[in-house]
N, C-alpha and C positions, 0 to 999 in steps of 0.2 A: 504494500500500500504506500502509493508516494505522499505526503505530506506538503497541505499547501501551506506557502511559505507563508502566508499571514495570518495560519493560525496557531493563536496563541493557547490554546487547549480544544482537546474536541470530549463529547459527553456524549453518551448511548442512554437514550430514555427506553426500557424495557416496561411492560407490564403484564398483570392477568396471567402468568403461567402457566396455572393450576398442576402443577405436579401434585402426580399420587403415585402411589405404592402399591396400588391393590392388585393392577394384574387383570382390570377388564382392558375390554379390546380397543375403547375411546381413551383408557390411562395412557395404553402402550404407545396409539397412533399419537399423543400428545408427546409425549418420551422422546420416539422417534424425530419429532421432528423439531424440536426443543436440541435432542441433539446435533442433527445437520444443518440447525438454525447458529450455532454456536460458533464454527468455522466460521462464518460471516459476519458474526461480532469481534472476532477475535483479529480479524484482517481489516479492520477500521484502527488499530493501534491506540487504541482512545485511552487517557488519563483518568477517565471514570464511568462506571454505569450506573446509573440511577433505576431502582426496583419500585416501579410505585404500587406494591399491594398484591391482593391473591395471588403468589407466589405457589398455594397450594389451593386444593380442594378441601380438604379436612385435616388442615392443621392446627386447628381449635383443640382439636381431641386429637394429632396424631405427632406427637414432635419425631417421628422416624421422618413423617414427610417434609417437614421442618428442615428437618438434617440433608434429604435429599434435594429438598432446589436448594441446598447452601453447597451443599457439592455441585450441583450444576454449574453455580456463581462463581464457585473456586477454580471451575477448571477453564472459566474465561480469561482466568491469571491477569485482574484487571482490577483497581481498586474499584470497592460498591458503596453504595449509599442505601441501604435498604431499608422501606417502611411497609408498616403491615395493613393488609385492608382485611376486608372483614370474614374472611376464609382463614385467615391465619389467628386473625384476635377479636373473637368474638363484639360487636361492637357496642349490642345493646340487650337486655333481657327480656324484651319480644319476641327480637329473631329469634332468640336463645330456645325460646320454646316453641319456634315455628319452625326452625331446622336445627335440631339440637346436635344431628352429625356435620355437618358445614359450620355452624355459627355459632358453636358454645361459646355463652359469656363465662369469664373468666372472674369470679369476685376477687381476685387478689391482685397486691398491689404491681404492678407493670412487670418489674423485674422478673418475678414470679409466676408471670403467664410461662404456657407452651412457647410462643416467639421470642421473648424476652430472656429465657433462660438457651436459647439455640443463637439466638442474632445479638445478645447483649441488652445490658440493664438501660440503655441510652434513650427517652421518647424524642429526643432532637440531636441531630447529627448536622456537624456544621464543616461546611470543606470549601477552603479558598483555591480556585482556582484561575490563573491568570489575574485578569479584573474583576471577578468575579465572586461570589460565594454563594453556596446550591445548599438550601437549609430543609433535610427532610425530618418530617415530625410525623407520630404514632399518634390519632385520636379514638377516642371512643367516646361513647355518650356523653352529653353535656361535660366534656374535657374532663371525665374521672379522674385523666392522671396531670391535672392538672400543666397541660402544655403548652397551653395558648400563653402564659403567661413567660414562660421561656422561649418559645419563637420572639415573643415583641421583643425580647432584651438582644436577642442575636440579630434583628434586621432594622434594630435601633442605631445601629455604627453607620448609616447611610453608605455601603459599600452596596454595589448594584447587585441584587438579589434575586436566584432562583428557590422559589420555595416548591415543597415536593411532598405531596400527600393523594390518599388512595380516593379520596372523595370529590369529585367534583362542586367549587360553588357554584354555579352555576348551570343551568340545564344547556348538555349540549347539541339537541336534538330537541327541536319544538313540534316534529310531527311521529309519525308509525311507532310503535312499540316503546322504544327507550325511553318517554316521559312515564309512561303508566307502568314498567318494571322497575325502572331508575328513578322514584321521585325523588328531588332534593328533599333532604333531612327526613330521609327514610331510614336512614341508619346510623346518621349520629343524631338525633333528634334536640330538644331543649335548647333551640335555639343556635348549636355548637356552628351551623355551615354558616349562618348571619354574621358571628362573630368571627371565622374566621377569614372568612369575604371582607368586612367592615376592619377589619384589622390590614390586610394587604391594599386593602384600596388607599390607608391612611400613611402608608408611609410611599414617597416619591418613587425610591430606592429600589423598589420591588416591581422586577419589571417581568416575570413568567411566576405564572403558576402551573406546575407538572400536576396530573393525575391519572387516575384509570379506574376500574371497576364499571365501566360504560360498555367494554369490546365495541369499540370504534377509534379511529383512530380522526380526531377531530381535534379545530382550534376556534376558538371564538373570543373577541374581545370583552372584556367586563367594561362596564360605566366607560368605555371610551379609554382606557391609563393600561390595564395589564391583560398583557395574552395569557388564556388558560388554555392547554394544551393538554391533550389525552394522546395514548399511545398504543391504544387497540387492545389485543386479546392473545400476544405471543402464541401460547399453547394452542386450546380450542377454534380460535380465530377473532376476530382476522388479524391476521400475522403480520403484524405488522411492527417498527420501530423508528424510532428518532435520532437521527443524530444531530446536535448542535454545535455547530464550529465557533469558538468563543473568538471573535475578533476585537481589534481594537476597542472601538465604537458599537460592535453590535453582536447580536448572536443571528447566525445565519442555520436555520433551519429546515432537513434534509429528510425526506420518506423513503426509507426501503422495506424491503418485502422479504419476511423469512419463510420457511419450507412448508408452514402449515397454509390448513385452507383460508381465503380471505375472506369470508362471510360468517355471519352467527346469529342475527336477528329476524331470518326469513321465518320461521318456525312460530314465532313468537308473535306474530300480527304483519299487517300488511302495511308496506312500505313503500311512501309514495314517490314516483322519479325511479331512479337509479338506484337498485341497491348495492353495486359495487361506491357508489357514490356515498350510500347513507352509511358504508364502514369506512370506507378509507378518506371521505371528504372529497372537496372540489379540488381542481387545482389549488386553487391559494388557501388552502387549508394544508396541501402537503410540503410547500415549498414556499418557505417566506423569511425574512427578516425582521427581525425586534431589535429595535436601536436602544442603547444602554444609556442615553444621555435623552433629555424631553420625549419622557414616558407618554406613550399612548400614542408612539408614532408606528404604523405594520407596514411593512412592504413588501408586495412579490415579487419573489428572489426571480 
């Protein structure tokens, strides 16, 4: 992989893996191509991946599968940023008792979950790179572990800021299926997606917000200042990834496509337009530019 000269870091946004361990025949075709998906992370030469969320299927109740996508991550021999969505840390105790093998809540304190004791006791992880620093945070309902409070301190330093969590604030898909499977503050409830939308909007500095648990691979402006950016459904579909070239003034933002299938919402309701479109977005959804200086500027690369 040649290296362009003006970039000062590049970042791989992965998401939605779902690795399992169980050994049915959707586990293995996810495995499979999770693995031949890996050679192609691995030949971008990137200084970091960013994991935003279901990493597993039943990693609430399964820390072997825990252990298994951290093996996955280790053999991309890449530093990671990993945060958990709600496959891996149960987020609320509704779901808890609506999918109790997918979404067990965990009552004890972060550390002490299944992810927490696999991925480390950290609910915010903070990493400068270039010009830059990519802040991913762990939530669960109404901020249990109380994170919201330590994100503001970390993206308080005015240094230009990507912040990286499993949830979307915002809806990224106003028609077919994903509003009525994905509602906002469906799964961190009490308010949590308000506050942490209302907190990024409030500082200049903070110019992407990273997510997933959508499987689609979309970008959409908030209030006009910050791109929120999804990263599809690695695993299951649509196979999809980001990578972001950190340059001087901006971050230039790139779509490629891994070995699984690119679709996953046909099933689910009817989908109007395109639905290679309604996973992987329009063009200027997959290829754009976010300028690091007068926030709320987008440009198609």
């Amino acid at each position: 992989m040649v290296t362009v000269k003006d970039d000062l870091a590049r970042i791989i946004h992965i998401s939605d893996l779902h690795v399992a361990g169980g050994g049915a025949v959707s586990e293995l075709a996810v495995m499979s191509d999770l693995r031949d998906t890996a050679e192609a992370l691995r030949s971008h030469q990137a200084d970091l991946i960013v994991v935003t969320g279901d990493l597993t299927s039943y990693g609430t109740v399964s820390k072997a599968d825990l252990r298994l996508a951290k093996s996955w991550l280790d053999s991309l021999g890449c530093p990671v940023v990993v945060v958990p969505g709600n496959h891996d840390l149960g987020a609320n105790h509704s779901r808890s008792v609506l999918s109790p093998d997918t979404e067990r809540y965990e009552d004890v304190v972060f550390g002490n979950t299944h992810f927490g004791s696999v991925f480390g006791k950290s609910m915010v992880h903070v990493t400068r790179l270039g010009n830059i620093q990519i802040v991913g945070i762990a939530l669960r309902s109404g901020d249990a572990d109380a994170v919201l409070s330590e994100l503001e301190r970390a993206i308080a330093n005015q240094i230009p800021t990507v912040v990286a969590g499993h949830y979307p604030i915002v809806q990224v898909r106003d028609t077919g299926p994903l509003p009525k499977v994905q509602p906002m503050d469906g799964w961190l409830e009490e308010g949590t997606v308000t506050r942490l939308r209302d907190m990024i909007l409030g500082y200049n500095n903070v110019i992407a917000y990273l997510c997933g648990h959508v499987h689609a691979s979309t970008a959409r402006l908030i209030d006009g200042s910050v791109m929120q950016i999804s990263a599809g459904g690695l695993g299951p579909g649509p196979s999809v990834y980001r990578l972001y070239r950190v340059q001087e003034g901006s971050l230039v933002v790139e779509t490629h496509f891994g070995a699984g299938p690119l679709g996953f919402w046909e099933s689910f309701g009817q989908i109007d337009g395109c639905p290679l479109e309604y996973h992987l977005g329009a063009s200027d959804e997959r290829s754009f530019t976010v300028e690091l200086v007068g926030r709320g500027r987008h440009l198609p690369s």
